[in-house]
C-alpha positions as CSV (number, residue, x, y, z in Angstrom):
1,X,-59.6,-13.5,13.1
2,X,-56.6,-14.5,14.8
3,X,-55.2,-16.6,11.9
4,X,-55.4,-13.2,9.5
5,X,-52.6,-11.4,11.4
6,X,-49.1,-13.1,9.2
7,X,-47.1,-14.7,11.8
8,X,-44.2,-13.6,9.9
9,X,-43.2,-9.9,8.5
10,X,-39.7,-9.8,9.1
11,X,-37.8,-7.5,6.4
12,X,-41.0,-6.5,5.1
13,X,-42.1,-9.9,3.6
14,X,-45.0,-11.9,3.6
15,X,-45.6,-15.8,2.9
16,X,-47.9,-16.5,-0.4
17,X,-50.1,-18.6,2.1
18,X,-50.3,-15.6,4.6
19,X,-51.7,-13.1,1.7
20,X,-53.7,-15.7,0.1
21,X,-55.3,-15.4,3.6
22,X,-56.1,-11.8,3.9
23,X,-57.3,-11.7,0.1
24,X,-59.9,-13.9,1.3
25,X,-61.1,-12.2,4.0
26,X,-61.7,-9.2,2.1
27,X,-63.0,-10.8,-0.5
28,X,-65.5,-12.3,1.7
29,X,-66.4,-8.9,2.9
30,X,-67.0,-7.1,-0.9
31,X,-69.5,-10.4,-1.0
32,X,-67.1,-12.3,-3.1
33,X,-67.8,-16.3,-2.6
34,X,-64.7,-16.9,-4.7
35,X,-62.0,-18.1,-2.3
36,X,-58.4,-17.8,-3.6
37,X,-56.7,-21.1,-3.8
38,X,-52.8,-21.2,-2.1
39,X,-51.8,-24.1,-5.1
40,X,-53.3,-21.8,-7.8
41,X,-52.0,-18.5,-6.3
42,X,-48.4,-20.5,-6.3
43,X,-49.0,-21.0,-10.2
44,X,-49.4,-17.8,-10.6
45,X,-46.3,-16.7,-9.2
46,X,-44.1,-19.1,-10.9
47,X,-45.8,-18.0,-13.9
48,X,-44.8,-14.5,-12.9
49,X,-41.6,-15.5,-12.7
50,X,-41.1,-16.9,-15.5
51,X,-42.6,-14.3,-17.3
52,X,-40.0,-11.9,-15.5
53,X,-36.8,-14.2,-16.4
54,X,-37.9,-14.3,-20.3
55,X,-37.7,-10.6,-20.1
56,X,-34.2,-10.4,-18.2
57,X,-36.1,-8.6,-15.4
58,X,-35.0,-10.2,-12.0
59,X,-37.0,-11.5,-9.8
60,X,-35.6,-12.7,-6.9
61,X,-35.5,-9.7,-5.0
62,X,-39.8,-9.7,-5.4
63,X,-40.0,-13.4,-4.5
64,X,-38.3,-15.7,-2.3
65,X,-38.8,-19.8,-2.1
66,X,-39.7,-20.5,1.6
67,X,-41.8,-23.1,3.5
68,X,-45.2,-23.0,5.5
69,X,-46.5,-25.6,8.2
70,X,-49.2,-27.3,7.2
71,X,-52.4,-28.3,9.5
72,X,-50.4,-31.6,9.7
73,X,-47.2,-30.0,11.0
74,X,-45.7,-30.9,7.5
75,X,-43.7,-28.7,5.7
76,X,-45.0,-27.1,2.5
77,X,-43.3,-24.8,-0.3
78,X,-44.9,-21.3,-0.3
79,X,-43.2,-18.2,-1.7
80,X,-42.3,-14.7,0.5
81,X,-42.9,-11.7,-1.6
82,X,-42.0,-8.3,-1.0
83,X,-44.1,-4.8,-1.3
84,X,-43.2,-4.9,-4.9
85,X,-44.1,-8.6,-5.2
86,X,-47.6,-8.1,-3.4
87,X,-48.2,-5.3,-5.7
88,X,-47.6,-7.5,-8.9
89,X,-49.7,-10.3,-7.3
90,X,-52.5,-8.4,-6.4
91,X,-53.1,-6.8,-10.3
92,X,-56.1,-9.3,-11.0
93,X,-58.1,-8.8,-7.3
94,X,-60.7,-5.9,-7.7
95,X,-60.3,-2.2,-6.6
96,X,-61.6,-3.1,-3.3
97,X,-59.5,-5.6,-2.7
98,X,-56.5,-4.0,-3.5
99,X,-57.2,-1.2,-1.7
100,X,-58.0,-3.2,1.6
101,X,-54.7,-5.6,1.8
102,X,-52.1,-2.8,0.9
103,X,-53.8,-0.8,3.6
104,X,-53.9,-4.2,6.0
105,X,-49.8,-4.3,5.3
106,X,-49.5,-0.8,5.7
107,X,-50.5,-1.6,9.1
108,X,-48.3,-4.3,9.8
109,X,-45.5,-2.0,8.8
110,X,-46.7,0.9,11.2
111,X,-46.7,-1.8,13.9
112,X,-43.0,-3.4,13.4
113,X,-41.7,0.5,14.2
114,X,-43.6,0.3,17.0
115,X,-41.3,-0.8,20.2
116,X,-41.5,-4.0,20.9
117,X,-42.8,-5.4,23.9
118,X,-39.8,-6.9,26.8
119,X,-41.8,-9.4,28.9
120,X,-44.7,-11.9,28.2
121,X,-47.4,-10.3,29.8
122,X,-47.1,-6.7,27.5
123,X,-47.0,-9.5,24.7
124,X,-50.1,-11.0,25.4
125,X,-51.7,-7.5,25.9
126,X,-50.2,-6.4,22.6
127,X,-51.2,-9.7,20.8
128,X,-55.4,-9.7,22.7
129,X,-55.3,-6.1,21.1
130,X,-54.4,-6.8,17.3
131,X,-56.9,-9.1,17.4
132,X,-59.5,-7.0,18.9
133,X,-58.0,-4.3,16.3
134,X,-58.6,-6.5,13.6
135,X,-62.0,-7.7,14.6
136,X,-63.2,-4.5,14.6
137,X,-61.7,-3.6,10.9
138,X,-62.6,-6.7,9.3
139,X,-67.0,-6.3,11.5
140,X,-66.7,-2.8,9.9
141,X,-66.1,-3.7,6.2
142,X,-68.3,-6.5,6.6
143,X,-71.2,-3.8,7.9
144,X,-70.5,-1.3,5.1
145,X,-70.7,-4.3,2.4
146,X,-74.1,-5.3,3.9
147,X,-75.4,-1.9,3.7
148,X,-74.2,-1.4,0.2
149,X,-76.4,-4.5,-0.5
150,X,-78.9,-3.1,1.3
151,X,-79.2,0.0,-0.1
152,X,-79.4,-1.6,-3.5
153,X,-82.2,-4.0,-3.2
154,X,-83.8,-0.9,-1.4
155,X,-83.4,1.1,-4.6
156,X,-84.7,-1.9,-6.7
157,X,-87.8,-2.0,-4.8
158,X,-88.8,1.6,-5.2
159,X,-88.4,1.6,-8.7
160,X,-91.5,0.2,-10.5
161,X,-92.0,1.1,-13.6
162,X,-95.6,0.2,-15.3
163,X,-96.1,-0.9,-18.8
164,X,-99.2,1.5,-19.1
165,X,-97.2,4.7,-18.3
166,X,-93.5,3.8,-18.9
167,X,-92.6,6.3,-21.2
168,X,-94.3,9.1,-18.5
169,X,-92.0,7.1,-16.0
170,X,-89.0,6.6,-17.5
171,X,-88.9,10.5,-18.5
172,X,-89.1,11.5,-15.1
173,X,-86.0,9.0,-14.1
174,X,-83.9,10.1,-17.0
175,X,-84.4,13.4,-15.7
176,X,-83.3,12.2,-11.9
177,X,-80.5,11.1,-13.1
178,X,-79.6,14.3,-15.6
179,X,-80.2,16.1,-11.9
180,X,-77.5,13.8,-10.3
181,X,-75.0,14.2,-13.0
182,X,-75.4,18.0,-13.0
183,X,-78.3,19.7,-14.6
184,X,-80.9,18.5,-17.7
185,X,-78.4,19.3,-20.4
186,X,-77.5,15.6,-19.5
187,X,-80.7,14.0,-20.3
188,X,-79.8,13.2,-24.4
189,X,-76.6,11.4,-23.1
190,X,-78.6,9.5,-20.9
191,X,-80.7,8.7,-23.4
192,X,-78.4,7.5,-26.1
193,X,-76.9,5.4,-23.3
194,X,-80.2,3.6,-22.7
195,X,-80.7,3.0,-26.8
196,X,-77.3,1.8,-27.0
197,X,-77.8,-0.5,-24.3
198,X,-81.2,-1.3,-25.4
199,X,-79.7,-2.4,-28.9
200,X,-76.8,-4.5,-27.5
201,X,-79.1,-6.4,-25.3
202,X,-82.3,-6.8,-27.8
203,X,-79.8,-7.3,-31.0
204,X,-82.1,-4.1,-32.7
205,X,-81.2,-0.8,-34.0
206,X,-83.8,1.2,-32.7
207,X,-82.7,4.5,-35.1
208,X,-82.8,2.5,-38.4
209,X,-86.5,1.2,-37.1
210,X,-87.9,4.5,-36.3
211,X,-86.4,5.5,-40.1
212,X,-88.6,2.9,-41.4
213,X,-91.2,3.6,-39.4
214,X,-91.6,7.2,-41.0
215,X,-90.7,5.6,-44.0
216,X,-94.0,3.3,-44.0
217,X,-96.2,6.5,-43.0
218,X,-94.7,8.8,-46.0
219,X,-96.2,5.6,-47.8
220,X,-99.4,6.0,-45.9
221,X,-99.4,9.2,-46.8
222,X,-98.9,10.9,-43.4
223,X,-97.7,14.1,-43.5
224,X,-94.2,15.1,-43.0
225,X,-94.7,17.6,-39.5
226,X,-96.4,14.0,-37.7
227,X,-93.8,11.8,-39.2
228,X,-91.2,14.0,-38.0
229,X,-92.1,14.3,-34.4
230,X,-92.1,10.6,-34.4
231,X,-88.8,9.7,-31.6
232,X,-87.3,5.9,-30.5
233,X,-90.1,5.8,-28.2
234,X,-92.3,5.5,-30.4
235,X,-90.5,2.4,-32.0
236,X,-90.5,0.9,-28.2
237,X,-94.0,1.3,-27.8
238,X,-94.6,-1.0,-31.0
239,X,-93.1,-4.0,-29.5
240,X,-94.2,-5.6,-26.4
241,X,-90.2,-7.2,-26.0
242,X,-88.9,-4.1,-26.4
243,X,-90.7,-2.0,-23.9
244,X,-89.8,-4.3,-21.0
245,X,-86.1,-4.1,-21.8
246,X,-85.7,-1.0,-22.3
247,X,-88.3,-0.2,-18.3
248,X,-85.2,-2.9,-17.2
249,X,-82.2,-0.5,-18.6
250,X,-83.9,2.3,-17.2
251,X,-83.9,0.6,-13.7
252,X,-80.4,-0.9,-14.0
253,X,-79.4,3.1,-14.9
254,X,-81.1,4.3,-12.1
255,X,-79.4,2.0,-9.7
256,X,-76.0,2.9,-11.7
257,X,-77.0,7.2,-11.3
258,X,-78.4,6.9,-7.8
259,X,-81.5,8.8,-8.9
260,X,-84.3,6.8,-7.2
């Protein structure tokens, strides 16, 4: 963890390599395998540039040309960037992300007002410290993202739905969920959200079906009072495709509400 802290933060800068660094690590720890590339991060900040200059917007004060030592000992171009700048940069990571590395430079802020320590061995103590500091921040997120996982697959394995009784069982999850989002005058929301997804993911329109489905019994003959109480579940149950992707929606939902 040692190589996370930036060995450089003077006048509230950091180098692009430094960030790139600390983006990964929390990336790492929302389960991310993506790793953030310091050439392709570099593009982007040229590009940003650029993008800045065509608009008359200056961007100099944001980012800085500077140079990084390489594993080799070689010097390399990197860029510093300011608050500002890390803000800008940071627009594409997720929430999580975000959140994580401002609050990591927030940090390093707090710590350059801290006074500084005048002989070698309050240095050492300070520097065995940050990196016990950080340790302990960076096993903590890692913990929590574990859990999170956890308590997913744990909610995925309670939930099983039968094709025999799914409409009995999705009606009582629908009604979970209404109970999670505040009471069961939620439940026909719900329910148009599933149909909606349903029809997206099936390529069906499960309201024009069931209106041909009572269409076909009026030319059966069935009377009006049966062919009225006649609902999209009804459609579902007629195809055998449509049942198991609609018990999958209602499990994804479930998950999404937090109502197993």
């Amino acid at each position: 963890m040692k190589d996370l802290i930036p060995t450089e933060f003077k006048n509230k800068t950091i180098k692009s390599t430094e960030l790139v660094e600390v983006v990964n690590q929390f990336r790492k720890a929302e389960g991310n395998k993506t790793e953030l590339r310091h050439d392709n991060f570099m593009d982007k900040i040229k590009k940003e540039i650029e993008t800045l200059e065509k608009l008359d917007v200056p961007a100099a004060l944001n980012f800085k040309v500077g140079v990084y030592l390489d594993k080799n000992n070689q010097s390399r171009p990197c860029f510093e960037l300011n608050r500002d700048g890390m803000l800008q940069m940071l627009n594409s990571e997720s929430t999580y992300v975000r959140y994580k590395t401002i609050e990591y430079i927030n940090m390093l802020e707090d710590k350059l007002k801290q006074p500084k320590p005048t002989c070698i061995e309050d240095v050492l103590i300070q520097s065995l410290q940050e990196m016990k500091d950080v340790k302990k921040r960076l096993d903590g997120v890692e913990k929590t993202a574990i859990e999170n996982k956890q308590e997913v697959q744990a909610i995925r394995d309670t939930i099983t739905l039968s094709s025999v009784s799914w409409r009995k069982d999705t009606s009582s999850l629908i009604n979970k969920m209404a109970l999670n989002l505040g009471g069961y005058e939620h439940i026909r929301v719900i329910r148009e959200e599933s149909y909606k997804l349903l029809n997206e993911r099936m390529g069906v329109d499960v309201k024009i079906r069931l209106t041909n489905k009572r269409r076909r019994m009026a030319d059966e003959g069935v009377c009006k009072s049966k062919r009225d109480k006649l609902t999209v579940l009804d459609v579902i149950q007629d195809d055998k495709k449509l049942i198991e992707g609609y018990v999958a929606i209602i499990k994804e939902m479930t998950i999404k509400y937090k109502a197993a």
